[in-house]
N, C-alpha and C positions, 0 to 999 in steps of 0.2 A: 762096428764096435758099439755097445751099447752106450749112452749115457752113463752110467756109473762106472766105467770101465775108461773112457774120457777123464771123468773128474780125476779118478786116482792115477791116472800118468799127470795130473799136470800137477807141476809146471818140470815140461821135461827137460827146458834148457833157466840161460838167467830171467828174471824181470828187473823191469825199469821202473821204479818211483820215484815220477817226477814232481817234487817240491817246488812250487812257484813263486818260494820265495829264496834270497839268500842263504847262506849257514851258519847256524849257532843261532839262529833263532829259533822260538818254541814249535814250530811247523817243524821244523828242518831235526829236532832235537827229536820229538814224536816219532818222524818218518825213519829215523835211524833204530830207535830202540825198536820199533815192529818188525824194520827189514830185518834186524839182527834175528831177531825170534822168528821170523817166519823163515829164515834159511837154515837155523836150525831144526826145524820144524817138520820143515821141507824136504829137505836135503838139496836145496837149490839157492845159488847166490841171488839176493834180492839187493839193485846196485840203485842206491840216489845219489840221483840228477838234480841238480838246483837250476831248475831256470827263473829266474829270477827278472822283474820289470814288468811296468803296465800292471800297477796292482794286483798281480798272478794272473793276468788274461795270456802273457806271452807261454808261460809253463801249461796253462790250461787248452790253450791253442794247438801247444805240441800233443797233447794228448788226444784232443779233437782230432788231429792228423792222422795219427799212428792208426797200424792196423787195428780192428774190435779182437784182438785173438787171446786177452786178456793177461799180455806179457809188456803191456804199458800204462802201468797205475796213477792215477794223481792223487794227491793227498789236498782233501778238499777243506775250505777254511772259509769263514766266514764270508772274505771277501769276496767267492764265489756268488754268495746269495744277494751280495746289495751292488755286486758291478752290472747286474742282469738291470740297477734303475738308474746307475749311475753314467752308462755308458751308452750314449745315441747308435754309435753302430758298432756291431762288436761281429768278428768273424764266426761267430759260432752261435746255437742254442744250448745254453749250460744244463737244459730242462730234454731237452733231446736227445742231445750229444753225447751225455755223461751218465754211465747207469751206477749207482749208486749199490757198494757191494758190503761195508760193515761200519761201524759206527765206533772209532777208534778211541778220541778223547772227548772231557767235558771240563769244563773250566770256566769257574766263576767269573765276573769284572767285581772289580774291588776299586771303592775310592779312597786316594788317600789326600792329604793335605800339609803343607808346608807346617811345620810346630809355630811358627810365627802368626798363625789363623785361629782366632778366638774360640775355636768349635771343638767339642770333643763329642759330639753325635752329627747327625743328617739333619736332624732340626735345627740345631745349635747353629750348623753349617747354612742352611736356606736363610735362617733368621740374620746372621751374616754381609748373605750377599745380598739380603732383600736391602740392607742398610747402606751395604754399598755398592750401588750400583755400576754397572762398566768397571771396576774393580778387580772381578775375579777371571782370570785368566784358566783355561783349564787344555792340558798338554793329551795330546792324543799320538795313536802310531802313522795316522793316515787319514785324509778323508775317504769316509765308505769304510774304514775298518771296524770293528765292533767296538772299539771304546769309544769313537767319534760319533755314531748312530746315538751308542747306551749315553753320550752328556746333550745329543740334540733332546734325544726324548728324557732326557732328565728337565729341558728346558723347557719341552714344552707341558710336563707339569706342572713347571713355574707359572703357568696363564691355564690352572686344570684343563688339560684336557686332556681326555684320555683314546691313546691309539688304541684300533681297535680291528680292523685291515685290511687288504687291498680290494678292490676292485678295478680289474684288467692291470696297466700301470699304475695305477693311485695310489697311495696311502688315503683313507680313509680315519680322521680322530673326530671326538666327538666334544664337546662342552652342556655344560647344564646335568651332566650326569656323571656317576649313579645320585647324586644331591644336588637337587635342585637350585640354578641361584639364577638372582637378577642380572649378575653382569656377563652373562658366553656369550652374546653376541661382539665384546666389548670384547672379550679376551680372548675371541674366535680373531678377530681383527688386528690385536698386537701379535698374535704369534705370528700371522701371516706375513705384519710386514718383518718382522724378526726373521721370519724365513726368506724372506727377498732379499735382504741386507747382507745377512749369511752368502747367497747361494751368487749377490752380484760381487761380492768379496772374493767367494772361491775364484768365478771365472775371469778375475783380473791378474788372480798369479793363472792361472792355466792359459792365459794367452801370452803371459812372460816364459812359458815352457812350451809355448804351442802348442797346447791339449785341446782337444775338442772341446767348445762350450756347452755349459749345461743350461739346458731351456726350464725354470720351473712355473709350472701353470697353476692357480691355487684359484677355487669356488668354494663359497660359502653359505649357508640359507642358514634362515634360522625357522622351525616351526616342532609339531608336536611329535614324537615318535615312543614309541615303545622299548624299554632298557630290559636286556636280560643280562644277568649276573649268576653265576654259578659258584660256588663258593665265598669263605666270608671275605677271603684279602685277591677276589676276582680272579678263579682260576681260569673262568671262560666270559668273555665277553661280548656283545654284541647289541645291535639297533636295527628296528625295522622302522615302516611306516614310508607313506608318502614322501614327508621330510626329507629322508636318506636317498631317495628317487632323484626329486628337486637338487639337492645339495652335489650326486653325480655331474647333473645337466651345467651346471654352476662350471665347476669343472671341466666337463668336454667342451660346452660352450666358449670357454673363457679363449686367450690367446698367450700365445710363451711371454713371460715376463709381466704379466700383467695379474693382479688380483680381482677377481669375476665376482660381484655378489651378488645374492637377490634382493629384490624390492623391500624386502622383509627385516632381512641385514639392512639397507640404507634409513630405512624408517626410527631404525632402532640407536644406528651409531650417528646420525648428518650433524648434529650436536658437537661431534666429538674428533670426526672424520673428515680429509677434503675425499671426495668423491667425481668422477666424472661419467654421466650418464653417456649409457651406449643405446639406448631406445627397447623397443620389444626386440628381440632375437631369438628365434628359434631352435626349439632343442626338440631331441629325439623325444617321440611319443608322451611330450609335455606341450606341446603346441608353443604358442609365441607367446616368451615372458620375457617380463621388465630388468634389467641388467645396469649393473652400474660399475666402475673400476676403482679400488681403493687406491688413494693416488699416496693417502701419508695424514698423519694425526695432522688438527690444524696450527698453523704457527704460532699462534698464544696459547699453546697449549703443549707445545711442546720442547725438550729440554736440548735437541739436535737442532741443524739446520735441515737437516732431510726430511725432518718429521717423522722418524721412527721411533724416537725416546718419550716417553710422556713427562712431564714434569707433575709439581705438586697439584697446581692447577686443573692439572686435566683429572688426577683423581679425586679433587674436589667436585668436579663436574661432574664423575662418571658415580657419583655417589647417591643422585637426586633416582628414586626409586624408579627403577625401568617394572614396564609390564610384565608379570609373571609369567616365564617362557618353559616349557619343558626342554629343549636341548638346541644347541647350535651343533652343526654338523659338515 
């Protein structure tokens, strides 16, 4: 039987779209209105499954399973894309496993705000919480789900930086660009430990659920690189140079839970930073370079006991003019 003669018998009996999350939500609401039109369509019942748990790994897992004969769908959702960083071992490869067959819905994130919050724009709104600080509380559906990603990286514009992306596992962001300023090495260094605070936060409710812990590993360098922009509101982004090389090694070099920077970064923040030096350590086809661990802003400088908050002081401090840097990375 030829190819074209295959496609138009199928689908000769039912198919299964399996939803990997609960029902009555927008996944689950999607997946119906399509089955419905595509068994009209068809003339074949298309029946959803909600398997539902494990941030859609368990529904994603059934499909993993099932036969490739193309009579067991999943209806794929963002969660697919950030449990691939989120999750140490997961039974499957979602990049392997799963062949990617038409591109169903698209759907904004929208921010809204209690009426009792002095803000009626996004400026209004940062201007806000710049004033009050640990204040502003913001509600998501899930960690790893897309509205919890879109308010981390709404945060870490809070300290410019801009994501720009992966290499192997990494996230890769950058500071000092596209506009140049004196402080990225400084605001390469709050968001990091922002992001420690964050991720040893998550993993104290996930050992009250028994979840796997999450290891996050974070490198930093600061030196010169070359910025490309592609449109005016940066429709394409990116960095090269040595720097972005350096700034990898920082990273692979580093150790889970710990913040890895270079010689470069310490020179820049020790003022501002407690630090604990790790000696020269070797990194892949960088040879043996100087390393250090951000351990946490210094105590009279900072507004926590952990040293993760700066007070006024510290930005007193971080205001005495650093050397002109092209980017942290």
């Amino acid at each position: 039987m030829s190819r074209i003669a295959r496609a138009q018998a199928y689908p000769s009996r039912p198919v299964r779209i399996i939803v990997p999350f609960a029902p009555a939500g927008s996944t689950d609401i999607v997946a119906r209105l399509i089955g419905q039109w595509l068994s009209e369509r068809l003339g074949q019942q298309f029946v959803i499954d909600n398997r539902p748990g494990g941030g859609s790994n368990i529904g994603t897992e059934a499909v993993v399973r099932a036969p490739a004969d193309g009579y067991t769908l999943l209806m794929v959702g963002s969660a697919n894309a950030t449990n691939a960083a989120l999750y140490d071992k997961l039974n499957f490869n979602f990049i392997r496993d799963i062949a990617p067959v038409a591109g169903i819905s698209r759907g904004p994130l929208v921010m809204v705000a209690n009426p009792s919050i002095p803000a009626k724009s996004l400026p209004e709104f940062i201007a806000y919480a710049k004033a009050n600080p640990r204040k502003v509380n913001m509600a998501s559906a899930g960690n790893g789900s897309a509205p919890h990603v879109a308010g981390e990286l709404f945060k870490m514009k809070r300290h410019r930086l801009e994501m720009l992306k992966t290499i192997g596992d990494a996230y890769m962001c950058a500071g000092g660009v596209p506009e140049t300023n004196r402080s990225h090495p400084i605001d390469a260094c709050l968001a990091a430990l922002e992001m420690q605070q964050l991720i040893d936060g998550m993993n104290r409710e996930r050992k009250k659920l028994r979840l796997p812990h999450w290891d996050l590993r974070v490198g930093l360098h600061t030196g010169p690189v070359i910025a490309g922009v592609v449109g005016r509101r940066k429709f394409i982004y990116d960095v090269w140079g040595d720097a972005v090389n350096v700034a990898a090694r920082m990273e692979s070099a580093g150790v889970a839970g710990r913040i890895n920077v270079s010689e470069a970064i310490y020179h820049r923040a020790k003022d501002l930073f407690d630090f604990e030096p790790r000696g020269s350590v070797e990194a892949k086809n960088k040879g043996w370079l100087e390393m250090f661990f951000l351990r946490r802003i210094k105590a009279s400088l900072a507004r926590d006991g952990e040293g993760h908050v700066p007070n006024q002081a510290f930005f007193a401090a971080a205001g005495t003019p650093f050397p002109l840097l092209s980017a942290a990375v």
